[in-house]
C-alpha positions as CSV (number, residue, x, y, z in Angstrom):
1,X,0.0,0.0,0.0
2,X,1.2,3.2,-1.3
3,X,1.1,6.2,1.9
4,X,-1.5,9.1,1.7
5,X,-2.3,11.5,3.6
6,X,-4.8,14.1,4.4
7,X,-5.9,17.2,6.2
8,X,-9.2,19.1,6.3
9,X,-10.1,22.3,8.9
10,X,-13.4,22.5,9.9
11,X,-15.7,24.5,12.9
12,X,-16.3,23.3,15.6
13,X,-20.1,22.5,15.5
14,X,-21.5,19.2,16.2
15,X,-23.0,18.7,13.2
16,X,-19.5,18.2,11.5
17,X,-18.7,15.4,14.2
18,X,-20.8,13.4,11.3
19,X,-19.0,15.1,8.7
20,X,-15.5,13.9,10.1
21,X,-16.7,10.4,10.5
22,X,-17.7,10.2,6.7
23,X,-14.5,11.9,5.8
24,X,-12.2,9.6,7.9
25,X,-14.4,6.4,6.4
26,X,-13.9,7.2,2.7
27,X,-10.2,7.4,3.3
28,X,-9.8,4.7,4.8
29,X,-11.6,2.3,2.3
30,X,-7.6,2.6,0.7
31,X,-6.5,0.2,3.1
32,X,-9.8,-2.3,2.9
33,X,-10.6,-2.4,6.3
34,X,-12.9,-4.6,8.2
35,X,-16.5,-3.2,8.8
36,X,-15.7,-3.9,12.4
37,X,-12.3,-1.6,12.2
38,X,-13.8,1.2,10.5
39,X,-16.8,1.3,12.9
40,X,-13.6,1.4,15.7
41,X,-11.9,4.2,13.5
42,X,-15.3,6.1,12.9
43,X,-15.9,5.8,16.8
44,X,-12.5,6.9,18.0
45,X,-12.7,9.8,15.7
46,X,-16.2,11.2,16.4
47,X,-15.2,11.0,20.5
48,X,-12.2,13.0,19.7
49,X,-13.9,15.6,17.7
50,X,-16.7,16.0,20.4
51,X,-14.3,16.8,22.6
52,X,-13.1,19.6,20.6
53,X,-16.1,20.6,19.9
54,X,-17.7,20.4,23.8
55,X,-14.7,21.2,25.5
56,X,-12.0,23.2,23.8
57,X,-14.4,26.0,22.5
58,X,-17.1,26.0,24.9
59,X,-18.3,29.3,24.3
60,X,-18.0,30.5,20.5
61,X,-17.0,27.9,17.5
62,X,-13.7,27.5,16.5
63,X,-11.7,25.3,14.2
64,X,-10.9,21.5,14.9
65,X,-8.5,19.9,12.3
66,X,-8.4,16.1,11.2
67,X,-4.9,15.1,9.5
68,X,-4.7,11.4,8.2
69,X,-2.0,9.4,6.8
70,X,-2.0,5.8,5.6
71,X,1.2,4.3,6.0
72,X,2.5,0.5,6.5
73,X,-1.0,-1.0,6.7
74,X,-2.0,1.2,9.5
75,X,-3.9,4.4,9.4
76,X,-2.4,7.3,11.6
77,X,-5.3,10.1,13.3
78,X,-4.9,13.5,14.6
79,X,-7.5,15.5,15.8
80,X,-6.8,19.3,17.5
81,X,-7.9,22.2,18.6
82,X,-6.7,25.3,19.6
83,X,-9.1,26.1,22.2
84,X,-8.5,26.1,25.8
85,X,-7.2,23.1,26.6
86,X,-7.6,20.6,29.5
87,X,-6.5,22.4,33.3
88,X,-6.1,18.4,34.6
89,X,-5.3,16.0,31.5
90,X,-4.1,12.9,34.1
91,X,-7.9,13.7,35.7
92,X,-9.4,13.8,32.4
93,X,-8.5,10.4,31.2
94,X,-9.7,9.0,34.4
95,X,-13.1,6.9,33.5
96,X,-16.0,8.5,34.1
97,X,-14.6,11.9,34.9
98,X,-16.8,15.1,33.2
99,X,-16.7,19.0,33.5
100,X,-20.6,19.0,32.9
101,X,-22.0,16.7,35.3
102,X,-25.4,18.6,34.3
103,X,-25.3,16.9,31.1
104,X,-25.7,13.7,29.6
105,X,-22.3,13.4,29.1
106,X,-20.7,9.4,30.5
107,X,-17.0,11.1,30.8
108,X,-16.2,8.3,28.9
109,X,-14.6,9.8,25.7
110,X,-10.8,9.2,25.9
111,X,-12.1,6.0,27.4
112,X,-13.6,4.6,24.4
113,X,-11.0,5.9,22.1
114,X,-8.0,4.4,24.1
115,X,-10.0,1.3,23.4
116,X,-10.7,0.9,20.0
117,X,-7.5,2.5,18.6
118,X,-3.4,1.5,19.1
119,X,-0.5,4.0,20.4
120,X,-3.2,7.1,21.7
121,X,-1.4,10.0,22.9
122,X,-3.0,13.1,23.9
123,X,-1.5,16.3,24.8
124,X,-3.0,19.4,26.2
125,X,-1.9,23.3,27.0
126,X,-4.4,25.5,28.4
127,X,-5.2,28.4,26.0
128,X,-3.6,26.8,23.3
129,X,-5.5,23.6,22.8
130,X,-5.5,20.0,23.0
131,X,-3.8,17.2,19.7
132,X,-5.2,13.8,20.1
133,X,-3.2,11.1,18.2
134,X,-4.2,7.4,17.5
135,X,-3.5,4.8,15.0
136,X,-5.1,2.1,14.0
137,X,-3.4,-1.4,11.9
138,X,-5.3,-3.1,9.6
139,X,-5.5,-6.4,8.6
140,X,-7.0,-6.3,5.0
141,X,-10.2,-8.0,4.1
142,X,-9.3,-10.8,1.8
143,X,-11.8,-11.3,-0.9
């Protein structure tokens, strides 16, 4: 498999969660994935671009980018922001653990990504944002 790669920008609006999903599904299709890995991919993704969304600009849009790159059968994710950031990232990753109890929110994001993706690294400065990474290996469909 030949590498790619690819970057778009968006706003930070939750009706582009969807839009990054769909984005981050057609380009994996290169590396012919298993329905049950893209539905991993799609659902690692659309947790990391909520959380951009909810919590890095909680009070006016902003932009959230999505860079991809295919390379050695494995497809590398980063989603950031440059909003304002996590105050307690060790207490963030913690299951469970929310900012807006009020909410319907599980605290559960980073949770769910850690667990459906490889080698997930998230760093986080307030005022300047937060850069989730993850990859993802895939073992091509055969036939």
């Amino acid at each position: 498999m030949e590498n790619n790669a690819m970057k778009i920008e968006f706003l930070s609006l939750s009706q582009n969660e969807t839009f990054a999903r769909s984005v981050i599904s057609c380009f994996c299709l290169q590396l012919n994935p298993s329905i049950a890995e893209l539905s991993d991919i799609k659902t690692a993704v659309s947790e990391a671009v909520t959380n951009c969304v909810v919590h890095g600009y909680p009070d006016t849009p902003g932009i959230v980018t999505m860079e991809a790159e295919i390379k050695d059968n494995a497809i590398h994710i980063k989603i950031s922001d440059n909003g304002v950031g996590i105050e307690n990232l060790e207490e963030a990753l913690q299951p469970f653990y929310t900012t807006r109890p009020e909410e319907e929110r599980s605290g559960m994001g980073f949770t769910i990504i850690q667990s459906f993706m490889e080698d997930v690294t998230i760093e986080s400065e307030q005022n300047k944002g937060t850069v989730i990474s993850m990859k993802k290996t895939i073992s091509p469909c055969i036939g």
